[in-house]
Chimera marker file (.cmm) of the C-alpha trace (Angstrom):
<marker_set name="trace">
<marker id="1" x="-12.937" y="25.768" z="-47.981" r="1" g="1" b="0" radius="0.5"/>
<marker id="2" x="-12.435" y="25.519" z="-51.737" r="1" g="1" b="0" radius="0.5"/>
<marker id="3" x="-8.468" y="25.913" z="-51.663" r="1" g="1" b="0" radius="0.5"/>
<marker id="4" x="-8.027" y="24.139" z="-48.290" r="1" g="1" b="0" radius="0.5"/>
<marker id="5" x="-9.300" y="21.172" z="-50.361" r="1" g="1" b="0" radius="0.5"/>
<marker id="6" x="-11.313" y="19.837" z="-46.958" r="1" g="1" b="0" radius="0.5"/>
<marker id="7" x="-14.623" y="19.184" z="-48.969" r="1" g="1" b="0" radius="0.5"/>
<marker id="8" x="-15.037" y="17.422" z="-52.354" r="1" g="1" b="0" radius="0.5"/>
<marker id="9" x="-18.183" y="16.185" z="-54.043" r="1" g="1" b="0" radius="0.5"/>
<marker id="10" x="-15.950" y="12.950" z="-54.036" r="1" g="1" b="0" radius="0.5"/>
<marker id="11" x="-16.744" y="12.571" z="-50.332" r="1" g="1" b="0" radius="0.5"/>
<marker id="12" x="-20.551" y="11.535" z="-51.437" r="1" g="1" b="0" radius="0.5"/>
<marker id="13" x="-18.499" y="8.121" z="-52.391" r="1" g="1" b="0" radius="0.5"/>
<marker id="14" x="-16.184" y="8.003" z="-49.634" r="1" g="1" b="0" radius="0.5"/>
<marker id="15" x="-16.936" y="10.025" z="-46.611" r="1" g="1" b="0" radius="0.5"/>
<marker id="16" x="-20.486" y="11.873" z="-47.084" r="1" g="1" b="0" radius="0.5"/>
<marker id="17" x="-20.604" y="12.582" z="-43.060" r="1" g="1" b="0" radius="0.5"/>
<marker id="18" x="-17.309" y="15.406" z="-44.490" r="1" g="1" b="0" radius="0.5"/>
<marker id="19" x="-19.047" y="17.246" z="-47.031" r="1" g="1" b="0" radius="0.5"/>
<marker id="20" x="-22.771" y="17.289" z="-44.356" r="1" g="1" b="0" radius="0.5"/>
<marker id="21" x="-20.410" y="18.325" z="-41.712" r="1" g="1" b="0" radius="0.5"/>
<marker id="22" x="-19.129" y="20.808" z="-43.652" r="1" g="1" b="0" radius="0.5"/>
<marker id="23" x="-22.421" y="22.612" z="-44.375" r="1" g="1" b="0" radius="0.5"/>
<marker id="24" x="-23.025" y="22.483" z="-40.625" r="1" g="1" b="0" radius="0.5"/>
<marker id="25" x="-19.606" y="24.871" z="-40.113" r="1" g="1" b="0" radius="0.5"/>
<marker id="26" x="-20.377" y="27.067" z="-42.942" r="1" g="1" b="0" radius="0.5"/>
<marker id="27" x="-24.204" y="27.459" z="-41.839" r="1" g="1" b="0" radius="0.5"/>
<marker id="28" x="-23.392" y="28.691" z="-38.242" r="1" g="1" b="0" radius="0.5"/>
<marker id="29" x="-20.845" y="31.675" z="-39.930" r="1" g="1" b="0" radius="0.5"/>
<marker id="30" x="-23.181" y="32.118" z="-42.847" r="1" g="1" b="0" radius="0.5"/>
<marker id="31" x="-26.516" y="31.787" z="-43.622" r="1" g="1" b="0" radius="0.5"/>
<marker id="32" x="-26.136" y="32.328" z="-47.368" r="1" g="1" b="0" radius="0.5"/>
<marker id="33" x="-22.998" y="30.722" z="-48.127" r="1" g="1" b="0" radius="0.5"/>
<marker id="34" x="-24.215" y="27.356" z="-47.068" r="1" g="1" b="0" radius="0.5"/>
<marker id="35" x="-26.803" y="28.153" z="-49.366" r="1" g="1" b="0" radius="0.5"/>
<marker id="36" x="-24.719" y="28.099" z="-51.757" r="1" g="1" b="0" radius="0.5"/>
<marker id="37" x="-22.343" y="25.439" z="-50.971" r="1" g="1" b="0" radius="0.5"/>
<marker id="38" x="-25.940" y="23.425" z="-50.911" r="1" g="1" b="0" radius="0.5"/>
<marker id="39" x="-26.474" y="24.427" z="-54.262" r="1" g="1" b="0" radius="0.5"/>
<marker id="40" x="-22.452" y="23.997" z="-55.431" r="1" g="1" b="0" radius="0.5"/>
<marker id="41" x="-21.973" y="20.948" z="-53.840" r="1" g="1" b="0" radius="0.5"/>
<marker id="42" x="-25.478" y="18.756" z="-53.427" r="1" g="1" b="0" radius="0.5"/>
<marker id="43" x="-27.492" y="20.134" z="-55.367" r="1" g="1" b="0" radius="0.5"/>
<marker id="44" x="-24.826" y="20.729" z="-58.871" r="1" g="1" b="0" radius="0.5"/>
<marker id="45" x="-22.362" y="18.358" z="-57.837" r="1" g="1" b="0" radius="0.5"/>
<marker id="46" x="-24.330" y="15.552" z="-56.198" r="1" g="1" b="0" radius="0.5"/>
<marker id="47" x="-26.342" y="15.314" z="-59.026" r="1" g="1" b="0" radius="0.5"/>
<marker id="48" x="-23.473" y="15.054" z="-61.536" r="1" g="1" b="0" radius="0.5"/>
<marker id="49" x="-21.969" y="12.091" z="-58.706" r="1" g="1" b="0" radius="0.5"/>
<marker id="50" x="-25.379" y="10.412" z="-58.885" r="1" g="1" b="0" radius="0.5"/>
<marker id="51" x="-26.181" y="10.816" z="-62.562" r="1" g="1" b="0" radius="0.5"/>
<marker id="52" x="-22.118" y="10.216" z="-63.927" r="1" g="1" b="0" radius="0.5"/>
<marker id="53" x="-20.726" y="7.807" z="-66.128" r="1" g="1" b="0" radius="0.5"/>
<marker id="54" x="-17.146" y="7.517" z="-66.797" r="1" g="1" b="0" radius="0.5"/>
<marker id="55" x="-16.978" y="9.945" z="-69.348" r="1" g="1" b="0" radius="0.5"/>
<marker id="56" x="-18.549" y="12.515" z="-66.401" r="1" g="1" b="0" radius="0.5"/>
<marker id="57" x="-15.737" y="12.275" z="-64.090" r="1" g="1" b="0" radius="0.5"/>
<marker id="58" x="-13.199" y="14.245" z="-65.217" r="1" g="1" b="0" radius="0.5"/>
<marker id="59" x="-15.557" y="17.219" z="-64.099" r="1" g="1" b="0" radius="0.5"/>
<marker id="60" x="-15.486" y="16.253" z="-60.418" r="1" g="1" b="0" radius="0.5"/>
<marker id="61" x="-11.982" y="18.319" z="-60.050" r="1" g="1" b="0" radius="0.5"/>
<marker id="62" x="-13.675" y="20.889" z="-61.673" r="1" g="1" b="0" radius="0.5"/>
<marker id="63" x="-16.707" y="21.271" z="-59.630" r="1" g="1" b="0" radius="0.5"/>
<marker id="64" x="-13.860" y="20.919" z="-56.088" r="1" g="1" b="0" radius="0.5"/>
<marker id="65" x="-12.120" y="23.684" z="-57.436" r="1" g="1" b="0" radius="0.5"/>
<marker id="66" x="-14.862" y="26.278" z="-58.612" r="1" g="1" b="0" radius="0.5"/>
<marker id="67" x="-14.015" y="25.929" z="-62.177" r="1" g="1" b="0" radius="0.5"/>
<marker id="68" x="-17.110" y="25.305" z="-62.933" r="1" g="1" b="0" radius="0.5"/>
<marker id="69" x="-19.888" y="26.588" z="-60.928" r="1" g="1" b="0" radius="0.5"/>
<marker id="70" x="-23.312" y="24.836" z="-60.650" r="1" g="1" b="0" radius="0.5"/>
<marker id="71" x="-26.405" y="25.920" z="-60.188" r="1" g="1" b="0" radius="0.5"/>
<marker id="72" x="-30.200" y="23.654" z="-59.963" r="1" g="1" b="0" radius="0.5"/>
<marker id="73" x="-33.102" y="24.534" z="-61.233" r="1" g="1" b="0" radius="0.5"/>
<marker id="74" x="-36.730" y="23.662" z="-59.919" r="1" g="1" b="0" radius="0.5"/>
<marker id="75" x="-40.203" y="24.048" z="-61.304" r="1" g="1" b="0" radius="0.5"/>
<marker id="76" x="-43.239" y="22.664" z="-61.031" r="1" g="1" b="0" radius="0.5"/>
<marker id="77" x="-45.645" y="21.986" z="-63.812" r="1" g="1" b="0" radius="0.5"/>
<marker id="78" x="-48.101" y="24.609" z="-64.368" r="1" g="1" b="0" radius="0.5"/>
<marker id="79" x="-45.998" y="27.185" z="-61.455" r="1" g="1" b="0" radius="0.5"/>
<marker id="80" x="-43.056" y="28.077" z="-63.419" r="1" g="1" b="0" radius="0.5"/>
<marker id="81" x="-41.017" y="29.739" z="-60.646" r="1" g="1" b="0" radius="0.5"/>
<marker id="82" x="-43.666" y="30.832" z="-59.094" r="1" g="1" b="0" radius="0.5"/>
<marker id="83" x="-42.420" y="29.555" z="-55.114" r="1" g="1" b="0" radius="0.5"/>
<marker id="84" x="-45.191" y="31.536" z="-53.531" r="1" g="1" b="0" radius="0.5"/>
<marker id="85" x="-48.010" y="29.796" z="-55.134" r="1" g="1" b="0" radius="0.5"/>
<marker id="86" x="-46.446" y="26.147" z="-55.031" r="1" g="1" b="0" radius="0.5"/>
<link id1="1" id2="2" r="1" g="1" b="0" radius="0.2"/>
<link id1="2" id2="3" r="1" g="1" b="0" radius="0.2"/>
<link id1="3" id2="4" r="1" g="1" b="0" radius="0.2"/>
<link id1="4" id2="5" r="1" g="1" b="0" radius="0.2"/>
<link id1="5" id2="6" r="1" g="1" b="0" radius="0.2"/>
<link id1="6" id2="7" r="1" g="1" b="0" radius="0.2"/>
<link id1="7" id2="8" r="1" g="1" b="0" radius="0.2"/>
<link id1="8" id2="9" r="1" g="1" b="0" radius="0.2"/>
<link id1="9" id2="10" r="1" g="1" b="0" radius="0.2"/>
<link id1="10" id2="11" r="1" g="1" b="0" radius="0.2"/>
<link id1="11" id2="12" r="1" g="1" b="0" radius="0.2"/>
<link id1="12" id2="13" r="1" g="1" b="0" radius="0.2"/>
<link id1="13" id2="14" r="1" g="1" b="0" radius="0.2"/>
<link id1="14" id2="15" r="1" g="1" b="0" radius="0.2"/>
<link id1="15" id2="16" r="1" g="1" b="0" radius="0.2"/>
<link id1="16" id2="17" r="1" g="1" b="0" radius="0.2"/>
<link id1="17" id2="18" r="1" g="1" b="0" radius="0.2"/>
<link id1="18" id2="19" r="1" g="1" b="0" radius="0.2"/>
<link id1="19" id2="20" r="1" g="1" b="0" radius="0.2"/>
<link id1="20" id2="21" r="1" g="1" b="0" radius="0.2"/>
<link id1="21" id2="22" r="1" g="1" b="0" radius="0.2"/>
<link id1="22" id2="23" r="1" g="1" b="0" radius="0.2"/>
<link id1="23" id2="24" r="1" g="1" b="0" radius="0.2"/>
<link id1="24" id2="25" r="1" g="1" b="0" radius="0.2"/>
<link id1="25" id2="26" r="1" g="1" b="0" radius="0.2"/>
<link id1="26" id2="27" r="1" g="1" b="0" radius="0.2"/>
<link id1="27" id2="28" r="1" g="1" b="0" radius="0.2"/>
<link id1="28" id2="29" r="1" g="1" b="0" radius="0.2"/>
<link id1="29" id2="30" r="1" g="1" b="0" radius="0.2"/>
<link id1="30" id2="31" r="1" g="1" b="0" radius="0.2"/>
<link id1="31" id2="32" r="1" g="1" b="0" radius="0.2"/>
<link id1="32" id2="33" r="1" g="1" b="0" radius="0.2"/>
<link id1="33" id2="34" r="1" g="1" b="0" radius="0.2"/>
<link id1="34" id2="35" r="1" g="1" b="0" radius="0.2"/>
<link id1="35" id2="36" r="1" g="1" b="0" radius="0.2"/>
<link id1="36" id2="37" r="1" g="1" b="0" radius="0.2"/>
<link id1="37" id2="38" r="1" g="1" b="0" radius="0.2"/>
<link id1="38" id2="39" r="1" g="1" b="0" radius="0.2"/>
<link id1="39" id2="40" r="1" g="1" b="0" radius="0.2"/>
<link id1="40" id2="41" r="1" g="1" b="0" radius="0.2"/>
<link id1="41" id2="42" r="1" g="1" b="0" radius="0.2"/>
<link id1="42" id2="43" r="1" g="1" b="0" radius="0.2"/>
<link id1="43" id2="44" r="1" g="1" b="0" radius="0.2"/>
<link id1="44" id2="45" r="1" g="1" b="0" radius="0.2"/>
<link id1="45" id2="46" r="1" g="1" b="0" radius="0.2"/>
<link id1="46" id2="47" r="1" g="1" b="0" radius="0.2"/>
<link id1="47" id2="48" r="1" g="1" b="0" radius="0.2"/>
<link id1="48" id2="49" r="1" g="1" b="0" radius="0.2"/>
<link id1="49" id2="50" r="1" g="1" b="0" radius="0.2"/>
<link id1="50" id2="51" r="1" g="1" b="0" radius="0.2"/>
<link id1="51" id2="52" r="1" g="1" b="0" radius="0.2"/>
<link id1="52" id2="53" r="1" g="1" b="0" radius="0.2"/>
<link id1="53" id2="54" r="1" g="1" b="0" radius="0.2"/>
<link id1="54" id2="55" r="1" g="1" b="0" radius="0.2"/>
<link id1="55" id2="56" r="1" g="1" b="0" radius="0.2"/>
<link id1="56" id2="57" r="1" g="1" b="0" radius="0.2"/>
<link id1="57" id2="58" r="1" g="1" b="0" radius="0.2"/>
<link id1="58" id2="59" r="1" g="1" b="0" radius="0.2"/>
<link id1="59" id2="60" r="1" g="1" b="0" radius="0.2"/>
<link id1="60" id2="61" r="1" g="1" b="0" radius="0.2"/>
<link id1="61" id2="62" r="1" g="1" b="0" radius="0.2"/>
<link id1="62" id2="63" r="1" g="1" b="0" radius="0.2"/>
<link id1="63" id2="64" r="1" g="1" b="0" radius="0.2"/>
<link id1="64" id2="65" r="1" g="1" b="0" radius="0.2"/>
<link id1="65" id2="66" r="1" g="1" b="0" radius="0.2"/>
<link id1="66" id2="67" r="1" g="1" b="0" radius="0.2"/>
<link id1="67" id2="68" r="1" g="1" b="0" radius="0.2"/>
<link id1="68" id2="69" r="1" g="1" b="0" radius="0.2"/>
<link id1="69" id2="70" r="1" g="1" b="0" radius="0.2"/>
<link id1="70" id2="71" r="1" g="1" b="0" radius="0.2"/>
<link id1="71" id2="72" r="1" g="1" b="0" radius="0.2"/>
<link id1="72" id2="73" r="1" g="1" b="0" radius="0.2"/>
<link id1="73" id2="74" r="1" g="1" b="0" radius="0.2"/>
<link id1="74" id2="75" r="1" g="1" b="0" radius="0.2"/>
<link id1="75" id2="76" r="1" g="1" b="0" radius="0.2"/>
<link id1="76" id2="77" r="1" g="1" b="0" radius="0.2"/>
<link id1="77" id2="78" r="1" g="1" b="0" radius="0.2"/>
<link id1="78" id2="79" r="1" g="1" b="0" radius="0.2"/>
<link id1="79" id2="80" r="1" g="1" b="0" radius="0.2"/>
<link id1="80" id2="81" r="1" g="1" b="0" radius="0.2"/>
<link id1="81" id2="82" r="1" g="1" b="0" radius="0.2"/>
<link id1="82" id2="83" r="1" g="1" b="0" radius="0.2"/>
<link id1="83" id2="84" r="1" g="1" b="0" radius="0.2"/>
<link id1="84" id2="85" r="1" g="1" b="0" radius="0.2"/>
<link id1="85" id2="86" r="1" g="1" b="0" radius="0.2"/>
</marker_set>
């Protein structure tokens, strides 16, 4: 998907029914590679498209091409990571 160049967090601007549709393919092969395309691509790279100012988007190629890899994290206050007793 990555090399093909079919998905890019720049498709939250332009064509966000792409990168959801995407997701869809890669979730009925894989299970836990949409995971973490969710995590790569919404999670990561949807928040950097949300949150960017100019200065940001040079990093958009770099997020498309794996250069950098993202990763989110979640907590609640007073859990920690504690998921089974959110």
């Amino acid at each position: 998907m990555v090399k093909s160049g079919i998905v890019s967090v720049r498709n939250f601007f332009n064509d966000p029914t792409n990168i959801f549709t995407a997701h869809e393919m890669i979730g009925s092969i894989a299970g836990s590679t949409a995971t973490k395309f969710t995590v790569h691509y919404n999670l990561f790279g949807g928040s950097i498209v949300a949150l960017h100012t100019d200065r940001h988007k040079y990093i958009f190629d770099q997020i498309d091409s794996l250069e950098v890899t993202g990763c989110f994290c979640l907590t609640e206050l007073g859990y920690g990571n504690n998921a089974v007793k959110m």
